[in-house]
N, C-alpha and C positions, 0 to 999 in steps of 0.2 A: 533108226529114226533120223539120223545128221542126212539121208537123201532128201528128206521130207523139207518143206523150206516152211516148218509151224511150231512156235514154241512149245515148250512141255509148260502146261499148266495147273500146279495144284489148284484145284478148289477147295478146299476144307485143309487149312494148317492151323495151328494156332501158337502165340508168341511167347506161351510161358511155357514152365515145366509143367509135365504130364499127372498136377495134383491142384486141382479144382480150385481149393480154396485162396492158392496162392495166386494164380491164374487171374483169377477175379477180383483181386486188390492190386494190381500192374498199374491200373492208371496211377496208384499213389506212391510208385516206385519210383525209387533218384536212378537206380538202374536197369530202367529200361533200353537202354541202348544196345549192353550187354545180352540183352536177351533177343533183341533183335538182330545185331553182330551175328550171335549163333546160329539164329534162323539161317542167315544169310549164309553163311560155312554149311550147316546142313542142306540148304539149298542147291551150291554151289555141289558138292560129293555126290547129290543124287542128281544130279544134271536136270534139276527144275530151274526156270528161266522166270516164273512168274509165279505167284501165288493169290489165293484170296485166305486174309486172315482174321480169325473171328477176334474180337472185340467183346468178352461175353460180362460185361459189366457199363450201364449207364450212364456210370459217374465220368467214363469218358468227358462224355458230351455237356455236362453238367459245372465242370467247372473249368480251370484254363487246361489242362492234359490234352486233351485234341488238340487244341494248338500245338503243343509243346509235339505232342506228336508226328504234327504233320511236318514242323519247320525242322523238326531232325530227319524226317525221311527226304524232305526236301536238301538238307545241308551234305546228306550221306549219301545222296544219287540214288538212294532206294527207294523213289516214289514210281517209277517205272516198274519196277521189281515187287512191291506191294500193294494189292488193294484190298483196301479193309471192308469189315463188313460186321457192323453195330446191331449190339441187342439194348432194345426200349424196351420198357414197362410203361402199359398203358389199359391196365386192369383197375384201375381206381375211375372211375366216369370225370368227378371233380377234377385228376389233373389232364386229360385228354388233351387239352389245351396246349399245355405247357411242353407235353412230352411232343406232341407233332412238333410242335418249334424245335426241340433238343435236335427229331430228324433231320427240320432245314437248315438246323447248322451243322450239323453232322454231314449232308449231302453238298454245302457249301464248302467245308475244307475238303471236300472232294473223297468220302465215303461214299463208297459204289453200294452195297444191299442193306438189310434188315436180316438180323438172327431171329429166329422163333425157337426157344427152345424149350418145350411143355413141360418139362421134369423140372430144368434151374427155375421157370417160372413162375411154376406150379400152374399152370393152365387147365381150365375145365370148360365147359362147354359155355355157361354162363357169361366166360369173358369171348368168346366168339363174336358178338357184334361189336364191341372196343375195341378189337386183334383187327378187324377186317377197316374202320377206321385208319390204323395203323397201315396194314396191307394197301388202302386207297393214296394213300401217302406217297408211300413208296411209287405206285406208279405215276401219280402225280410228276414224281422229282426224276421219272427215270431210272429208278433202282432194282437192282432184283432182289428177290427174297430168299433165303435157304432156312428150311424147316427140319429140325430133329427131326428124324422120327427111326428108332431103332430098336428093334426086342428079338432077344435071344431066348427067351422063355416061349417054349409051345402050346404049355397052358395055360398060359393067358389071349386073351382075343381082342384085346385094348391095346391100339396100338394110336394116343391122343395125336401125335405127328402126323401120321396118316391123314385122322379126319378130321385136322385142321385143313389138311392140303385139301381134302373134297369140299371145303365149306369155303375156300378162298377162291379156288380154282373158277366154279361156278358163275363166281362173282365178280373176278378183277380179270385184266390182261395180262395183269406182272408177271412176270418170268421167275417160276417157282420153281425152286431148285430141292428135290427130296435125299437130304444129306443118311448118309451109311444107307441109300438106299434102301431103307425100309428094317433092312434085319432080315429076320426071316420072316420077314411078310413081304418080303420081295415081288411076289405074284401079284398082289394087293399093288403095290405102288404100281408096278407094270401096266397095269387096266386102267387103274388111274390115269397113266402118262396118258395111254390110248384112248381115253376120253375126253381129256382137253392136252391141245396141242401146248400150252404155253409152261405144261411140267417138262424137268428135267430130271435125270437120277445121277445122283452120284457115288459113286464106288466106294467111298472113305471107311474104311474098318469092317468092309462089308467080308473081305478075305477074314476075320477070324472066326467066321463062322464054318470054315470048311472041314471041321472036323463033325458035324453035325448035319451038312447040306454037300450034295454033289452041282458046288458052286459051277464047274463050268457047263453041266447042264442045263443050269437052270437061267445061266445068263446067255447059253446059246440061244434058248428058249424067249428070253426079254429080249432081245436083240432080235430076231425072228417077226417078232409081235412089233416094235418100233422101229425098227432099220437102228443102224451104227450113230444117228443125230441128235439121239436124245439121253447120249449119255456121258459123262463126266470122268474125267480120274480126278481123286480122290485120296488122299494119305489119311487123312485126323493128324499129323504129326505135331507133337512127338508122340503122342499114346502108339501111335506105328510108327515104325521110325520110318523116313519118308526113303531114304533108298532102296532097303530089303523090300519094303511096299509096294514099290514103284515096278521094279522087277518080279515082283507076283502079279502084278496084274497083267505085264507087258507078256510072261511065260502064259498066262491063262487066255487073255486075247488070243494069242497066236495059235493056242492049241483049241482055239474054238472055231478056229480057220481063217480067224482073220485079215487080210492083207496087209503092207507096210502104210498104204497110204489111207486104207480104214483105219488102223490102229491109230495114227496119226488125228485120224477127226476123235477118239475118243479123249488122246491124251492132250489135246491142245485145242484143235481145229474149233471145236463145237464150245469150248469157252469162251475161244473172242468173240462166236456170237449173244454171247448171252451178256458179254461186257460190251458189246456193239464196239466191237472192234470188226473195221471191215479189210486191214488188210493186213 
């Protein structure tokens, strides 16, 4: 990859430990820095250069923590090295208002996407026209969007991630990003991309499924169907750790045939365009 002259870009890391609850009270932590620190050492071993990191609680943006946020990533040289990427609640009609604002200060400290994620949010079809509100936001301010959507169960056929992305897709320009790649409804997101050009897929924890799926088959086969430009690397880290990850995916590219400077557009190239980085 060092011929290639493109950074390695996670899309999908996140800044706490690999247990939800904890995760999602960070903005009220005196030691967030620490947990950031480590990002950054983790980072650094798996030879990632940039990351997007999800943000999957609110209150961020709700009280002073984004600031405090941002002026330590500022104070630490690690705003180069992090772009975040915020989840709203905007299922109540009455605060609609309030939460788009929370977005344009959330996109003014310089938050790059929007998180959707239908399980932490509990999402149903119902909130689909306040989500796409949201979604209009976002492209308003320039941001992209990354959408859960992941199922490892074959009997089930609900996969709400998914068809959020067909009901925004439709309807916005934003630059929608289908995080763990669908699951094993991988085929499903792939038709998806292929009917509006402004979806992306990303790889993140989509490798633990390969004890069930003849994963480089089936991404030969996605790959086939989109070409190498619509899709992403991906960790989830730490739920994966981002190094062993990184080189699973780097060993399954290659043995899908892919060349140094395709792989290159997977692991980096194709996310500066989706941060509108042009060089």
């Amino acid at each position: 990859m060092s011929k290639i002259d493109t950074p390695i870009i996670d899309f999908h890391m996140h800044p706490g430990p690999p247990w939800l609850p904890t995760e999602r009270r960070l903005h009220k932590a005196v030691n967030i820095k620490e947990h950031l620190e480590q990002l950054r050492l983790d980072m650094d071993r798996a030879g990632i250069d940039r990351a997007v990191i999800m943000l999957l609680d609110e209150d961020w943006f709700l009280e002073d923590a984004g600031n405090r946020l941002i002026a330590l990533c500022k104070k630490e040289l690690w705003n180069e090295r992090f772009i975040f990427c915020g989840m709203f609640d905007i299922f109540r009609p009455y605060e609609a208002d309030d939460v788009l604002r929370n977005v344009e200060n959330a996109a003014g400290m310089g938050v790059r996407g929007i998180k959707i994620h239908p399980v932490l949010q509990r999402i149903t079809k119902a909130d689909f026209p306040n989500l796409l509100l949201l979604v209009r936001k976002a492209e308003e301010l320039g941001m992209f969007v990354v959408v859960h959507a992941y199922s490892e169960t074959i009997e089930e056929f609900d996969n709400m991630g998914l068809e959020i992305v067909a009901y925004i897709a439709a309807k916005a320009k934003v630059p929608i990003v289908i995080a763990h790649a669908g699951g094993i409804d991988f085929s499903r997101a792939v038709i998806l991309a292929q009917r509006f050009s402004n979806i992306m897929i990303d790889l993140s924890y989509f490798y633990q499924l390969e004890n069930m799926l003849n994963l480089n088959m089936i991404l030969r086969w996605g790959i086939s169907i989109l070409g190498i430009e619509r899709f992403l690397f991906g960790s989830d880290h730490p739920s994966c750790q981002a190094a062993q990850y990184k080189e699973r995916i780097l060993e399954s590219l290659r043995e899908v045939g892919l060349n140094e400077p395709e792989i290159a557009m997977i692991m980096g190239k194709n996310a500066l365009r989706v941060l509108g980085v042009t060089k």
